[in-house]
C-alpha positions as CSV (number, residue, x, y, z in Angstrom):
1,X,-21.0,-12.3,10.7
2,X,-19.3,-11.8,7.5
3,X,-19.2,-13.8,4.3
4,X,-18.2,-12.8,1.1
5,X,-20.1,-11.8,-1.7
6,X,-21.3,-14.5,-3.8
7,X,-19.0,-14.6,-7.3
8,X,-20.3,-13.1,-10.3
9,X,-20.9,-15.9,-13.7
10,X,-17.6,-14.2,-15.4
11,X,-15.7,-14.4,-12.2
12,X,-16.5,-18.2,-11.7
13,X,-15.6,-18.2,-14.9
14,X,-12.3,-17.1,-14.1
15,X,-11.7,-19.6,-11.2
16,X,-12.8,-22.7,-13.0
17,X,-10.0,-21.5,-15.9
18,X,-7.1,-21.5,-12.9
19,X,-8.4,-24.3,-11.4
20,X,-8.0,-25.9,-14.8
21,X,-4.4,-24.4,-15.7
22,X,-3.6,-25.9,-12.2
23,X,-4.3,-29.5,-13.5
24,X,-3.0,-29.0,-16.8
25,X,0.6,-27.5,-15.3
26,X,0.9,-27.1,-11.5
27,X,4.7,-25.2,-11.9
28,X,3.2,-21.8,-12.5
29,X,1.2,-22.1,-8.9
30,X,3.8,-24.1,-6.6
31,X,4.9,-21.7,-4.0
32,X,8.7,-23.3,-4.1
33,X,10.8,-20.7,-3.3
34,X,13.7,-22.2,-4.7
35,X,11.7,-22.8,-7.8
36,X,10.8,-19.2,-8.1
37,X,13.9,-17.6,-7.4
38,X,15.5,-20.1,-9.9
39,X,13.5,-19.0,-12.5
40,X,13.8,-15.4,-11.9
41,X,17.7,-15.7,-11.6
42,X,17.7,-17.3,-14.5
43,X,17.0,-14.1,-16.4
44,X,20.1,-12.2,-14.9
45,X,23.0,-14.4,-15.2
46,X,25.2,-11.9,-14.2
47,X,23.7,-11.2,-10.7
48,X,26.0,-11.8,-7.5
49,X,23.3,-12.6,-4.8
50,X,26.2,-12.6,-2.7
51,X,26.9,-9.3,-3.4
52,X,22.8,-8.0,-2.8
53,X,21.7,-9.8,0.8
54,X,18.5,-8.6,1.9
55,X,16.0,-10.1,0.3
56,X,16.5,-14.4,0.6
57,X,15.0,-14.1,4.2
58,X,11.9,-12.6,3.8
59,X,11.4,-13.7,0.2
60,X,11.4,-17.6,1.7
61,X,9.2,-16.7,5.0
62,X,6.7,-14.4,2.6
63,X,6.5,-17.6,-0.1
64,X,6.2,-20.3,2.8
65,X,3.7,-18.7,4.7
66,X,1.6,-18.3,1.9
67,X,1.8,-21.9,0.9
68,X,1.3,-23.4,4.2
69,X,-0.9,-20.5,5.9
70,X,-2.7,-18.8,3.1
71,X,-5.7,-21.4,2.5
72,X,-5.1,-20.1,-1.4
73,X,-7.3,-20.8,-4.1
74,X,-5.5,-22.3,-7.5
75,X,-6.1,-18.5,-8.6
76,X,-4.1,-17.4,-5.7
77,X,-2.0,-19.8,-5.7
78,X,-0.6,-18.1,-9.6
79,X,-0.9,-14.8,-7.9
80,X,1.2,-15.0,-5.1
81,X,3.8,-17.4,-6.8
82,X,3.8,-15.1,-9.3
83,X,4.0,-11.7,-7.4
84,X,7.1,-13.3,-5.5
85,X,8.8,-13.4,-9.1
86,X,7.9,-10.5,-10.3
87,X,8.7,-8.5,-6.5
88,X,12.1,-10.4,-7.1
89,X,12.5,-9.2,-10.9
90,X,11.5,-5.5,-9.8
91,X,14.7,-5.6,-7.3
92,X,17.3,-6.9,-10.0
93,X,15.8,-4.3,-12.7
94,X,15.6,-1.5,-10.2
95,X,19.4,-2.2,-8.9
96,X,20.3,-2.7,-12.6
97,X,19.1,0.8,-13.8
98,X,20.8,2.2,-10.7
99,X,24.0,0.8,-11.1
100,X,23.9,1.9,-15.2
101,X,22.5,5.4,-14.3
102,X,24.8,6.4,-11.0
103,X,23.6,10.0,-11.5
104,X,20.3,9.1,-10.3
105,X,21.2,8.6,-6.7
106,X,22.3,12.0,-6.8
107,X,19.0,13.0,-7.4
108,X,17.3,15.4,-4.4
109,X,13.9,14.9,-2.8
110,X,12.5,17.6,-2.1
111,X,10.6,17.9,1.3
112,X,8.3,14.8,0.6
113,X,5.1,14.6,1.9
114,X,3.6,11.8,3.3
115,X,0.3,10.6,4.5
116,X,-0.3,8.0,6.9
117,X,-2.9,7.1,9.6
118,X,-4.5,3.7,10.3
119,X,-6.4,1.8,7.6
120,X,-9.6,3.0,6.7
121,X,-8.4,7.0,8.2
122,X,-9.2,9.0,5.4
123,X,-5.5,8.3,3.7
124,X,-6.6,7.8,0.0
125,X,-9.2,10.7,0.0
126,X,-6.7,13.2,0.8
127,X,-3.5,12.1,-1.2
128,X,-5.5,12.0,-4.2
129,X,-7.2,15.6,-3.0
130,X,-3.6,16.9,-3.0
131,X,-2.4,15.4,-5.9
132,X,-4.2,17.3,-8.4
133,X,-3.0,20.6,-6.8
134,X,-0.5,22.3,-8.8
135,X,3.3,21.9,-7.5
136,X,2.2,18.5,-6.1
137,X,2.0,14.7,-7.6
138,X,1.1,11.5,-6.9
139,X,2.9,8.2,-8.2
140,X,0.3,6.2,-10.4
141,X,0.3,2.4,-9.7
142,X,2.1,1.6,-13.1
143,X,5.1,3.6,-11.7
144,X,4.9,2.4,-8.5
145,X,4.9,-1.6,-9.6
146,X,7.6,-1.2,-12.5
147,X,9.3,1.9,-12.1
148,X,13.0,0.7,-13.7
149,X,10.2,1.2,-16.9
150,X,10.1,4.7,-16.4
151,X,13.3,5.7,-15.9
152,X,14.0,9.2,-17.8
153,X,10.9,8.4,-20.2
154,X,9.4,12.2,-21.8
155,X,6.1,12.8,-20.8
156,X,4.1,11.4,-23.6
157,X,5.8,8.2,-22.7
158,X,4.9,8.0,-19.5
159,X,1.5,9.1,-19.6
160,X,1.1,6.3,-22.2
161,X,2.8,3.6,-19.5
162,X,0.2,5.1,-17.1
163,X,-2.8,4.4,-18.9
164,X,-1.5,0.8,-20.4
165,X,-1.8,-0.1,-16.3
166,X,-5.6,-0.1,-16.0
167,X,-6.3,-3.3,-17.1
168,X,-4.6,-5.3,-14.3
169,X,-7.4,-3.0,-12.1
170,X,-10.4,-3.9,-14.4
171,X,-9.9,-7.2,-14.1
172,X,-9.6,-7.3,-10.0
173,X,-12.5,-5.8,-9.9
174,X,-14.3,-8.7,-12.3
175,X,-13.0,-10.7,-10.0
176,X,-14.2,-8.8,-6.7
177,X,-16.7,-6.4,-7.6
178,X,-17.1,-5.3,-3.7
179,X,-13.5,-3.6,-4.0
180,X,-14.4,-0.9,-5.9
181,X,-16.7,0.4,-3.5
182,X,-14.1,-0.1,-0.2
183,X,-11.3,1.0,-2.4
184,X,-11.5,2.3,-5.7
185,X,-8.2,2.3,-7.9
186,X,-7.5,2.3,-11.1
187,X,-4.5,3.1,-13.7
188,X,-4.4,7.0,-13.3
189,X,-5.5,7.2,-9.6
190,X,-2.9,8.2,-7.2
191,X,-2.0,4.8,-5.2
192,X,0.1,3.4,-1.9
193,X,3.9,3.3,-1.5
194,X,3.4,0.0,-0.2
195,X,2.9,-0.7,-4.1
196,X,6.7,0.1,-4.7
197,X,7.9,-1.2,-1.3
198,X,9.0,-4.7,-0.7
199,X,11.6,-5.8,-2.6
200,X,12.9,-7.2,-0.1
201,X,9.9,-8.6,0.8
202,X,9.2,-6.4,4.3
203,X,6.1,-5.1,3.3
204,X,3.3,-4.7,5.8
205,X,0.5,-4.5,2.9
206,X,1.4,-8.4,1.7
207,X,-1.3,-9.5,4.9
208,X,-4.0,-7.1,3.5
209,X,-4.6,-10.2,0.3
210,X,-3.0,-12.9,2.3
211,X,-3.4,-15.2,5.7
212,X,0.5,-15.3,6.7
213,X,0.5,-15.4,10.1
214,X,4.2,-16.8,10.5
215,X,5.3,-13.9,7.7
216,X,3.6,-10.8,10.0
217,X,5.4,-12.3,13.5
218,X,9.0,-11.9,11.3
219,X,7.9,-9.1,10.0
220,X,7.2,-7.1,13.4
221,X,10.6,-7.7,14.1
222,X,13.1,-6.5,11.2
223,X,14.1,-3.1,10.3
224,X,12.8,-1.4,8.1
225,X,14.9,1.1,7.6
226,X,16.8,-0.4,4.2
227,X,13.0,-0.8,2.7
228,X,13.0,3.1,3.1
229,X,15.9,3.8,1.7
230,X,15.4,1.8,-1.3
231,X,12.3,3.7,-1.7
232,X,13.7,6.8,-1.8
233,X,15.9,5.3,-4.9
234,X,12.7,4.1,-6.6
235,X,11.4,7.8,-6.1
236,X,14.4,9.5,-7.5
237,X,13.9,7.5,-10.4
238,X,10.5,8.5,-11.0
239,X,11.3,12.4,-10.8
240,X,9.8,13.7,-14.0
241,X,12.1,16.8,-13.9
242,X,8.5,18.8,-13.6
243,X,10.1,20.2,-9.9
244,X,7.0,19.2,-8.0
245,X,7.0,17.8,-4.7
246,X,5.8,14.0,-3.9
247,X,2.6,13.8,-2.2
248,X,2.7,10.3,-1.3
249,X,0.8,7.9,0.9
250,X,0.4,4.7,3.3
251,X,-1.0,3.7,6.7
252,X,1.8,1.2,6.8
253,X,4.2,4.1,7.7
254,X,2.6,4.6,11.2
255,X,4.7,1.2,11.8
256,X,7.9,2.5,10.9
257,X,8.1,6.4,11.3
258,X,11.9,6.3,12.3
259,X,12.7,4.7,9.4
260,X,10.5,6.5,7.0
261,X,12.9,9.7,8.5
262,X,16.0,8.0,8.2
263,X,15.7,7.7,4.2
264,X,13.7,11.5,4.5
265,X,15.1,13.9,6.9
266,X,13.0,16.7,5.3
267,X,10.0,14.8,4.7
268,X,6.3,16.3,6.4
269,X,4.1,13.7,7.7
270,X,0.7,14.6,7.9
271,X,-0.7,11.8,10.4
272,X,-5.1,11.3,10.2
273,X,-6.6,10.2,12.7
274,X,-10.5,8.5,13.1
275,X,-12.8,6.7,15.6
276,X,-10.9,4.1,16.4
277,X,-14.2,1.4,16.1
278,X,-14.4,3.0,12.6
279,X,-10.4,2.2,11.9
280,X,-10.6,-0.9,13.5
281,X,-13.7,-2.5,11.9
282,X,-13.5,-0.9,8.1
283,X,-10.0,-2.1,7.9
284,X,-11.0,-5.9,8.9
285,X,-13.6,-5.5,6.0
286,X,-11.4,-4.2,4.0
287,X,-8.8,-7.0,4.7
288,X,-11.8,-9.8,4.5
289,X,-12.7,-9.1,1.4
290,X,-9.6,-8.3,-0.3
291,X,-8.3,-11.9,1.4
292,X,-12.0,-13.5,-0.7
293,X,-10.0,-12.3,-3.7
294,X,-7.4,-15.6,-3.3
295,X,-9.0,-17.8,-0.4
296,X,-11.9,-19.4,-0.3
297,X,-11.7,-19.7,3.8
298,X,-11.2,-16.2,5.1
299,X,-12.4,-16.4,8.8
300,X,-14.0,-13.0,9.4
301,X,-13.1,-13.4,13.3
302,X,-9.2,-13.9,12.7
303,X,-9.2,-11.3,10.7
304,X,-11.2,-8.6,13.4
305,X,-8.1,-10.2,16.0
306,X,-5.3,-9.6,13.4
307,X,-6.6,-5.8,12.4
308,X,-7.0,-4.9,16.0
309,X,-3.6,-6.4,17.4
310,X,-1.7,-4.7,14.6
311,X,-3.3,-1.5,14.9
312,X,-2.3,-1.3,18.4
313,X,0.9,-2.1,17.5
314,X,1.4,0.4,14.6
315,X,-0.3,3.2,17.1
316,X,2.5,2.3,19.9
317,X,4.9,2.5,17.4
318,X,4.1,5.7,16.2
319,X,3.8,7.7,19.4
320,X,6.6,6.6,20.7
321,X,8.5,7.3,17.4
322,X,6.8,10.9,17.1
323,X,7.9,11.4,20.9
324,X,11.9,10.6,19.6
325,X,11.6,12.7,16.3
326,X,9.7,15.5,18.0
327,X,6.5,17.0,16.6
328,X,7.6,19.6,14.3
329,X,7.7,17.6,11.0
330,X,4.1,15.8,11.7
331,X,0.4,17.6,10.6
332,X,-2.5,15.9,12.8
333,X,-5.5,15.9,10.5
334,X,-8.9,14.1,12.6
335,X,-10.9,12.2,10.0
336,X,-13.9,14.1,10.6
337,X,-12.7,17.4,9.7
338,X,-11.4,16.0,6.1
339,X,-15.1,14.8,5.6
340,X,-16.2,17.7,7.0
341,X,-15.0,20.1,4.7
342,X,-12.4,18.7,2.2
343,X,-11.3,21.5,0.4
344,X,-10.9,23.6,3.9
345,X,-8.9,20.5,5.5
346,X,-6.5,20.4,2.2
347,X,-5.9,24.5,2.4
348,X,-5.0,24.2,6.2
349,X,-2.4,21.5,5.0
350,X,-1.2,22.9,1.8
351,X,-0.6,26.4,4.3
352,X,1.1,23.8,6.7
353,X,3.1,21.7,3.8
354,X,4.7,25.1,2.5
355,X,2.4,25.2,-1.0
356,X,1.2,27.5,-2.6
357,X,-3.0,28.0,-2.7
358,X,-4.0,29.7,-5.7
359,X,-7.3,30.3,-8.3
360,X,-5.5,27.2,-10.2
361,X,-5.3,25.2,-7.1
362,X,-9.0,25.7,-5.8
363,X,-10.2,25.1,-9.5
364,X,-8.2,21.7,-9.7
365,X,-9.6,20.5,-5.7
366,X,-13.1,21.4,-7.2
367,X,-12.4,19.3,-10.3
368,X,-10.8,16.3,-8.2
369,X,-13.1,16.2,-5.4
370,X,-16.4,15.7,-7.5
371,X,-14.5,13.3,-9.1
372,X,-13.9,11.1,-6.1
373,X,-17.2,11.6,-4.9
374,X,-18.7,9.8,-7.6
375,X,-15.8,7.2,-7.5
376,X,-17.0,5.5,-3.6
377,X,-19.9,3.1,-3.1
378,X,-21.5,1.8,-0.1
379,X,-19.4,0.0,2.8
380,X,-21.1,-1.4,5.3
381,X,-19.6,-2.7,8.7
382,X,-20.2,-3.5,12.1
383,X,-17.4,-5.1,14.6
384,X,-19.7,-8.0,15.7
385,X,-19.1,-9.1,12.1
386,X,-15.4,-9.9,12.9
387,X,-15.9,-11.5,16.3
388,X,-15.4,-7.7,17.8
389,X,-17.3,-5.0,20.1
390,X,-17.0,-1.7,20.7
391,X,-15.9,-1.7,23.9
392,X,-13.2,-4.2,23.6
393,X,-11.4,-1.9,20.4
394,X,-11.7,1.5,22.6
395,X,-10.4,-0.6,26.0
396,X,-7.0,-2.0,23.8
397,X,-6.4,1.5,22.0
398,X,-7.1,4.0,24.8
399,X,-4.0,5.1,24.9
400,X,-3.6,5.9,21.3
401,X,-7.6,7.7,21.5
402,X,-6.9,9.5,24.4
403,X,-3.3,10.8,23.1
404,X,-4.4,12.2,19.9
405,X,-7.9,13.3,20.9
406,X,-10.2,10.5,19.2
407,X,-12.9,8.2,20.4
């Protein structure tokens, strides 16, 4: 069965110190959402919430369900509280740079890419493959949490932004060492959209770090389709003028294709796809030990239940959005073929994606590939660690493995 890995001195370190703040001044880890919205408000006396619904809702069920579901730590106890406020913040400065810079809106996306899949598919690997070919980019997570920061910045400026954002991953990976090797990140790595998303708290990836049981039910109900269109107004003011297309990325878009289209009629969508035992059981690791982060009482067999049940909800939702939008705009990519042969897997979709392959482009994949390689650790997994066998994950997501072709 799972456990998490035992804390290193300097990380202990690091607990005690909350655990002391906590003691000293409890405000700064209450999970009151009244309290927190207060105090972000505070900052924008000239806001009309009246005026900008869309947010209260999930903001209380996101904040409530992490104080009474979360079993939090005093150390995640400050970082959820505070994420709340800051998630709030990013809205009012987002809307405020939109409403003082109308010409943004106006801005065109051109033909976004997107990749998506289920957790653990092979997602991260090939956005960041394709980000270093020329014509494409990536959004780094500095633009992706704050991007009212990087609003019409010259390049120098934003490459200095972009670099400033590193230590906020240096220090989550004092605290859990064991993430670097499931998922390395860092400052100028290519990250999720889910990073952007949720400023009005709908955001699939908030359960990935948190228990929030209550929060996921809501959540499988609203629409997302506002989240996507707020994103595409977050994107539009990113564009660096540089005329190269977004090559962006989350599994949390298999849950809401139609919506993702709505805000992106021209988008592509190239959709990976992997053993679904593999999906299934990496993605509960993943989610147990990014949960160890906050809590010290992640339960390794509610976890394996929650990753299962939500994949086979996401897959459902995605072939049965695919079979509305048609297939013309999505790029099937099996998991095994990327791993195969990276380089051949990200010429087949550049060919598909409409970019151009060049001496440039197969220089850069050489560059970026032996890059990653030496960026990914051991992960180690099996599903009787989450309560889970085999056969049970193939028996609830036949439909989705014998639809697209995987095990």
């Amino acid at each position: 069965m799972w456990s998490a890995a035992p804390r290193s001195a300097e990380a202990e370190a690091l607990y005690r110190e909350a655990e002391e703040a906590k003691a000293r001044d409890p405000r700064p880890f209450m999970l009151d959402p009244d309290a927190i919205s207060a105090r972000v408000l505070a900052k924008w006396p000239n806001y009309d919430e009246a005026a900008d619904e869309g947010w209260r809702t999930g903001f209380e069920r996101y904040v409530l369900s992490a104080r009474d579901e979360g079993h939090l730590n005093a150390l995640g106890e400050r970082q959820m509280a505070g994420g709340a406020g800051f998630k709030l913040n990013a809205r009012l400065s987002i809307s405020d740079v939109m409403q003082r810079n109308p010409e943004i809106a106006r801005r065109i996306i051109d033909r976004p890419i997107f990749i998506t899949g289920g957790w653990r598919t092979g997602t991260t690997l090939l956005q960041r493959l394709l980000a270093a070919i020329p014509g494409l980019r990536g959004a780094y997570p500095s633009e992706l949490t704050a991007p009212w920061r990087f609003a019409d910045l010259d390049q120098a400026a934003r490459e200095a932004l972009i670099s400033a954002g590193a230590g906020a991953h240096a220090m989550l990976h004092v605290l859990n060492p064991a993430m670097k090797g499931i998922h390395p990140s860092g400052g100028t790595l290519a990250e999720e959209c889910n990073l952007a998303m949720g400023t009005d708290f709908q955001n699939w990836s908030y359960p990935a770090t948190l228990r929030c049981p209550s929060y996921v039910h809501w959540l499988a109900q609203q629409d997302m389709t506002p989240s996507y269109r707020r994103y595409a107004d977050i994107l539009r003011m990113l564009d660096d003028g540089s005329g190269r297309r977004w090559i962006l990325k989350a599994p949390v878009h298999t849950a809401a294709l139609d919506s993702l289209f709505a805000a992106f009629p021209d988008a592509r969508v190239i959709h990976l796809h992997r053993d679904v035992v593999q999906t299934v059981t990496s993605g509960a690791s993943l989610f147990a030990v990014f949960r160890s982060t906050y809590s010290d009482r992640v339960d390794p067999v509610e976890v394996g239940r929650y990753q299962l049940e939500t994949t086979a909800l996401w897959t459902d939702r995605a072939m049965a959005a695919r079979e509305r939008l048609g297939e013309s705009a999505f790029i099937d990519m099996p998991f095994a073929e990327l791993v195969a042969d990276p380089k051949a897997a990200i010429r087949r979709l550049s060919a598909a994606c409409d970019v151009a392959w060049s001496e440039e482009a197969e220089q850069a994949a050489n560059i970026r590939l032996a890059e990653l390689n030496e960026q990914h650790g051991a992960h180690r997994y099996a599903p009787e660690d989450f309560g889970l066998n085999a056969g049970e994950i193939r028996d609830r997501l036949s439909r989705y493995s014998t639809h697209f072709g995987v095990a």
